[in-house]
C-alpha positions in Angstrom: -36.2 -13.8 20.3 -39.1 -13.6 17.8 -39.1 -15.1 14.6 -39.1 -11.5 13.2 -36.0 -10.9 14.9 -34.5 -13.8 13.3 -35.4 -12.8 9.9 -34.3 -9.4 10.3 -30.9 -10.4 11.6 -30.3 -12.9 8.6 -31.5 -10.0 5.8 -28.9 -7.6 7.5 -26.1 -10.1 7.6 -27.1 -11.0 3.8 -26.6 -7.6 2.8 -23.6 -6.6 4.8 -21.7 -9.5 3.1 -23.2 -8.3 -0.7 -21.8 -4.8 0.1 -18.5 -6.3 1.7 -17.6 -7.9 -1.3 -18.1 -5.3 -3.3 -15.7 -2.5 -1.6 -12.6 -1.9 -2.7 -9.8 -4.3 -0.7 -7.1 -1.6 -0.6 -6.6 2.0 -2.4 -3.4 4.0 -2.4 -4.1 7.3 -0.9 -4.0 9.9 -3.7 -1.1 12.6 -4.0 -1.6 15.5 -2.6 -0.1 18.9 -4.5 2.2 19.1 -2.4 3.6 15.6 -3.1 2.8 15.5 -6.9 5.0 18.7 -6.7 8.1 16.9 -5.2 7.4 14.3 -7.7 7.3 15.9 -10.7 10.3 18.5 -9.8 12.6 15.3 -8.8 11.3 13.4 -12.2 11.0 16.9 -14.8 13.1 19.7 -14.4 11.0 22.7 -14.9 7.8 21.1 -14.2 5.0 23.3 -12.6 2.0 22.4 -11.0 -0.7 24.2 -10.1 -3.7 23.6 -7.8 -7.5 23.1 -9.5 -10.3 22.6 -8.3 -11.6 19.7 -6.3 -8.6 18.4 -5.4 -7.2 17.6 -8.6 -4.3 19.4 -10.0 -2.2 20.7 -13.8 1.1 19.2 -14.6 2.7 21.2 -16.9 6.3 20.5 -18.7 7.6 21.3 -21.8 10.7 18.8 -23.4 13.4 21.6 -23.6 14.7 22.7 -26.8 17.7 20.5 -28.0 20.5 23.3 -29.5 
């Protein structure tokens, strides 16, 4: 092994361990529409939700009128 090879190896390791700190540790997995759906119909009665774009999606509910 060349002393090249050495000093590539240790730059590599150096900035594999930079970027591995910097990740995130653990991230929920986002709701899907279909479970923000469930969600919001268990949690608000009359809620709608509708699909947008990118993933991403409306959550609609209005406080019903108190008679």
């Amino acid at each position: 092994m060349a002393a090249t090879d050495w000093l590539a190896w240790d730059h590599n390791a150096y900035y594999q361990r930079l970027l591995m700190g910097q990740l995130p540790k653990g991230v929920d997995p986002p709701l899907t529409t279909r479970r923000a759906r469930q969600v919001a119909t268990a949690t608000l009665p009359g809620a709608q939700v509708r699909r947008l774009v990118f993933w991403r999606y409306l959550l609609v509910w209005r406080r019903p009128v108190e008679t």
